[in-house]
C-alpha positions as CSV (number, residue, x, y, z in Angstrom):
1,X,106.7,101.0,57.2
2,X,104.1,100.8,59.9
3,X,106.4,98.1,62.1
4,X,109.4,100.5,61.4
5,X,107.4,103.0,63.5
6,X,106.7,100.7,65.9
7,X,110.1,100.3,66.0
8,X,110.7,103.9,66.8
9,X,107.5,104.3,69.2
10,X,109.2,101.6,71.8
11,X,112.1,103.1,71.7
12,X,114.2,100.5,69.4
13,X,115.6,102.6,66.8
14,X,118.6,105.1,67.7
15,X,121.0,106.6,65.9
16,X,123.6,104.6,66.6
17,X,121.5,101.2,65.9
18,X,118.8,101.7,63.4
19,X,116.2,99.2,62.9
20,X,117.1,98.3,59.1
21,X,113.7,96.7,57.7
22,X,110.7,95.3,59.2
23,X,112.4,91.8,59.1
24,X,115.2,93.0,61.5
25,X,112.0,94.2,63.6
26,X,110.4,90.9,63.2
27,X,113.8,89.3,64.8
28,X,114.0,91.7,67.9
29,X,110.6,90.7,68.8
30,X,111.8,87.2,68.2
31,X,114.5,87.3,70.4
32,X,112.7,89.3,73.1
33,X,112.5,93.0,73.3
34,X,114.0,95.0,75.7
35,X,112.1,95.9,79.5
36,X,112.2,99.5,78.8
37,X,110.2,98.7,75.4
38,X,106.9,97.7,78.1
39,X,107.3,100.5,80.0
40,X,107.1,103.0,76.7
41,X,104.0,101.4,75.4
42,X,102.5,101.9,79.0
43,X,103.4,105.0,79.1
44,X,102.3,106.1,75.8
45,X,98.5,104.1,76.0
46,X,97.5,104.8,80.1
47,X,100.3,107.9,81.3
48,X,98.5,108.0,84.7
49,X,98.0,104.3,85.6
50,X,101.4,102.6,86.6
51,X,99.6,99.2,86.6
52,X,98.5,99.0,82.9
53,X,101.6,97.1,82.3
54,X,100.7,94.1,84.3
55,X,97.6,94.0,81.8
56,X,100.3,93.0,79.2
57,X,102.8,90.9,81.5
58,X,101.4,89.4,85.0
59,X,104.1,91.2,88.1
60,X,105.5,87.8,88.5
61,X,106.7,87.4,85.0
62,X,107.8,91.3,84.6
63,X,110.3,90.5,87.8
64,X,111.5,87.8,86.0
65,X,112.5,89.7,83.4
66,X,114.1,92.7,85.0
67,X,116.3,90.2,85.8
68,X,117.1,89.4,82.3
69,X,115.9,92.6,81.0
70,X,114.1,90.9,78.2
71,X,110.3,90.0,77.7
72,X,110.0,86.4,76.5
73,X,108.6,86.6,72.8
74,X,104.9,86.2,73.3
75,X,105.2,89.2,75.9
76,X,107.5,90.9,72.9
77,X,104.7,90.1,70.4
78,X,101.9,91.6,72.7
79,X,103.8,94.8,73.1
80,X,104.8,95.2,69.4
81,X,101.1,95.2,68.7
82,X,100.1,97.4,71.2
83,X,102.7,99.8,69.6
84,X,101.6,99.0,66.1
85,X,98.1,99.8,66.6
86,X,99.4,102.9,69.0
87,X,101.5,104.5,65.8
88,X,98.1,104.1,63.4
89,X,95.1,105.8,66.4
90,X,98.0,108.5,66.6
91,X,98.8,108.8,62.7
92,X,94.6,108.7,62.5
93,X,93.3,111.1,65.7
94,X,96.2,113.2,65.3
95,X,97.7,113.4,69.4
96,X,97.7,111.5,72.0
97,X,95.1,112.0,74.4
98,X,92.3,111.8,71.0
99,X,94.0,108.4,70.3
100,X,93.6,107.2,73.8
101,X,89.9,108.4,74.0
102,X,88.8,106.1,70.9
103,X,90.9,103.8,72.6
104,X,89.2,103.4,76.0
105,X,85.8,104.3,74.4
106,X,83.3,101.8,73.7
107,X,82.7,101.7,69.6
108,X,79.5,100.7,68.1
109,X,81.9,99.2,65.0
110,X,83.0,96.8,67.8
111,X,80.3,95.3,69.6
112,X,80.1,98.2,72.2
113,X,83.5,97.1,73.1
114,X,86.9,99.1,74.0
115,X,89.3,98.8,71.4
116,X,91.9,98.3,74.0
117,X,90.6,95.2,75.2
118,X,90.6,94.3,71.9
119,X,94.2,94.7,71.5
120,X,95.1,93.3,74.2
121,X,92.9,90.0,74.1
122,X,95.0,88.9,70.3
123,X,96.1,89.4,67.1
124,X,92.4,89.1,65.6
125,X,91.3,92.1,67.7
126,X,94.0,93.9,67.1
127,X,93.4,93.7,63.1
128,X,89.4,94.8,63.9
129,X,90.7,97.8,65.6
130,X,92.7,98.8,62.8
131,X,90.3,98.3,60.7
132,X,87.9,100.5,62.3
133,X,91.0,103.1,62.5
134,X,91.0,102.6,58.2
135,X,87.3,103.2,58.3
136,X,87.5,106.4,59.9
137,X,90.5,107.8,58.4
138,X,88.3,107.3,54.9
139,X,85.4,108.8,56.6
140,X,83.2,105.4,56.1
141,X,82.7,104.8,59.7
142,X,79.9,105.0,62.2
């Protein structure tokens, strides 16, 4: 459920062309997701700051793929878990803007870190974010 929202979040799913199971999600990323899908994650995570996205994809790559209009799969894979984590601070805090402060704040529960470094270094930071996002959802944080 939480990659079918993803799903949703970057724009994937339309009425015309739902995203049928997390499988079919897993594929998409596979084969590359769509430009546009970068640009809504941007958006949603730093709304101000048109340069966030070349924290995800280096401007040289990004004009390779305008071209194309695909991100390679790694790039895919970076921006599905920015949009997976996204879905759950947003679910959790409730809006936007509360999602993005714990998001660019430093948390105790992380080293004094910002969770969206986290994110973005891998997959491993990714999961400790979430799982300071469980923590605080049942109340058990710091």
């Amino acid at each position: 459920m939480e990659y079918l929202e993803a799903a949703r979040v970057l724009g994937l799913e339309t009425p015309s062309r739902p995203v049928h199971s997390e499988i079919h999600y897993f594929d998409m990323i596979e084969r590359g997701l769509p430009v546009r899908s970068l640009r809504r994650i941007s958006s949603a995570y730093a709304p101000k700051d048109k340069s966030f996205k070349y924290r995800i994809v280096p401007k040289a790559s990004l004009a390779r793929y305008q071209r194309s209009k695909r991100l390679s799969r790694v790039h895919s894979a970076v921006v599905s878990r920015l949009a997976s984590v996204w879905t759950e601070a947003t679910r959790i805090w409730k809006s936007d803007d509360a999602a993005r402060d714990f998001l660019y704040r430093d948390h105790a529960l992380l080293a004094d870190r910002k969770p969206i470094d986290l994110i973005l270094e891998n997959e491993i930071g990714a999961e400790m974010v979430k799982s300071v996002l469980g923590r605080l959802e049942n109340g058990s944080a710091v």
